[in-house]
N, C-alpha and C positions, 0 to 999 in steps of 0.2 A: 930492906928495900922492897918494894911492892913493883908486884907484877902488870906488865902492861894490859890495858884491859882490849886492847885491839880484838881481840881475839873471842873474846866474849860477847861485846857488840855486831861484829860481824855474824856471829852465831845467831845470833838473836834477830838480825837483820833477818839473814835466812830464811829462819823459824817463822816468821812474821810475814816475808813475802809468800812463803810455802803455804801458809793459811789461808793469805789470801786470794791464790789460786784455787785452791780446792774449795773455799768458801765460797768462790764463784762458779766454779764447777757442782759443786754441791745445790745451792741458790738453782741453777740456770737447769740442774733437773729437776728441782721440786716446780721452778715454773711448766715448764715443761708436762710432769705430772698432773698439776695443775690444771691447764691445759685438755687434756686429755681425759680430765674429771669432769670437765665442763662440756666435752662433747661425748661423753657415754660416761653415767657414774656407777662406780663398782658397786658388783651387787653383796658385797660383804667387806667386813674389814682384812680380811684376809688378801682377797683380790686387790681391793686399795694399797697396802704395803706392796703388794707384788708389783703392783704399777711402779709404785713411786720408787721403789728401789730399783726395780731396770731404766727407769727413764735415768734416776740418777748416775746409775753405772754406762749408762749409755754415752750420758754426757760427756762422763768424766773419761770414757776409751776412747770413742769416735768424735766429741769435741775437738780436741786440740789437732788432730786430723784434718779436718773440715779445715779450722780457722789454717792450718798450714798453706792448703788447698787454693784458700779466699785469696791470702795473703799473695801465695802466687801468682793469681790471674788477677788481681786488685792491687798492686802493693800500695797504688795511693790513697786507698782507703783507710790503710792504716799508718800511713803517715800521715795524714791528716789526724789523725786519732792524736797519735803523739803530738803536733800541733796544739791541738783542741786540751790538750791535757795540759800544758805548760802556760795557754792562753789562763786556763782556769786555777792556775797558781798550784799547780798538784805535779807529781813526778810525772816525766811524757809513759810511765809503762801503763797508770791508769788509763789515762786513754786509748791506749792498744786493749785494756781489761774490758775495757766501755765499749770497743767495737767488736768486741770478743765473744760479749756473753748473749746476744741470738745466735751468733751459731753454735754454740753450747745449747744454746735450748732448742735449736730445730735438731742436733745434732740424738737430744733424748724423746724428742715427739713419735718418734714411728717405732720406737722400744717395746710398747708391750704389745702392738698389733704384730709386730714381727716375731716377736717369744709365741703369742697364740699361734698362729699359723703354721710355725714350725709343729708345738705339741701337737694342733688338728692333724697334721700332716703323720706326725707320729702315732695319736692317736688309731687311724684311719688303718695303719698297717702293725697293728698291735698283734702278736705271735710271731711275726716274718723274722727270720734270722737277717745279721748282716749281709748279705749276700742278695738276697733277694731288696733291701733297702735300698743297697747300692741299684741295684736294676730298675728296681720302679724310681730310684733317681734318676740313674740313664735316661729313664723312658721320659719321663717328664720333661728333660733339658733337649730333648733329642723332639719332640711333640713343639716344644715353644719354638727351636728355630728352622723347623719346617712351616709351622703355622704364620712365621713373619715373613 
């Protein structure tokens, strides 16, 4: 007697939706990269990967964040999604993927100006032990909210 195959479909269901999410999350930081290539382009190939992998990783941490975020103070925007998804003869989660994937991509847009900043920042106090970091951090956090 042969074995139900439930089990294996289901798997593969999975495996399939799981793709599809990082596919999109993948996708939504090279645009992003993208992006970011078209408003200062890297001055080597090295810096290029650098971009395009934190925008990516960007994406794929602080996306699904973000869209939680949306979701929260928007919920009808993504019902409408689901809507928009079943109108167009497709499962309702594409359409949640489809209102998904800008904020996956705004989510990897400030990625490498935020990595530079930080190394500048490290840069700038290069020998200081931790101790001293921590203080010229104090100092800095402690300077922006008197200066507001």
């Amino acid at each position: 007697m042969s074995e139900p195959i439930s089990g294996t479909v289901a798997t593969g269901a999975a495996v399939s939706a799981t793709a599809k999410l990082f596919g999109l999350q993948i996708g939504a930081g090279a645009v992003a990269a993208a992006l970011g290539f078209m408003v200062l382009w890297p001055k080597t190939k090295r810096e290029g990967f650098a971009r395009l992998v934190s925008s990516v990783l960007a994406s794929i941490v602080f996306g699904p964040a973000l869209v939680a975020y949306v979701n929260a103070k928007a919920p009808d925007l993504f019902t409408s999604a689901r809507a928009m998804g079943v109108t167009f003869g497709v499962p309702p989660e594409f359409g949640v993927l489809y209102a998904s994937a800008p904020f996956l991509v705004i989510a990897g847009l400030p990625a490498w100006w935020v990595i530079g900043a930080v190394v500048r920042w490290f840069e700038k106090r290069r020998g200081k032990d931790i101790g001293e970091l921590m203080a010229d951090a104090k100092e800095a956090v402690a300077g922006e909210n008197h200066a507001g």
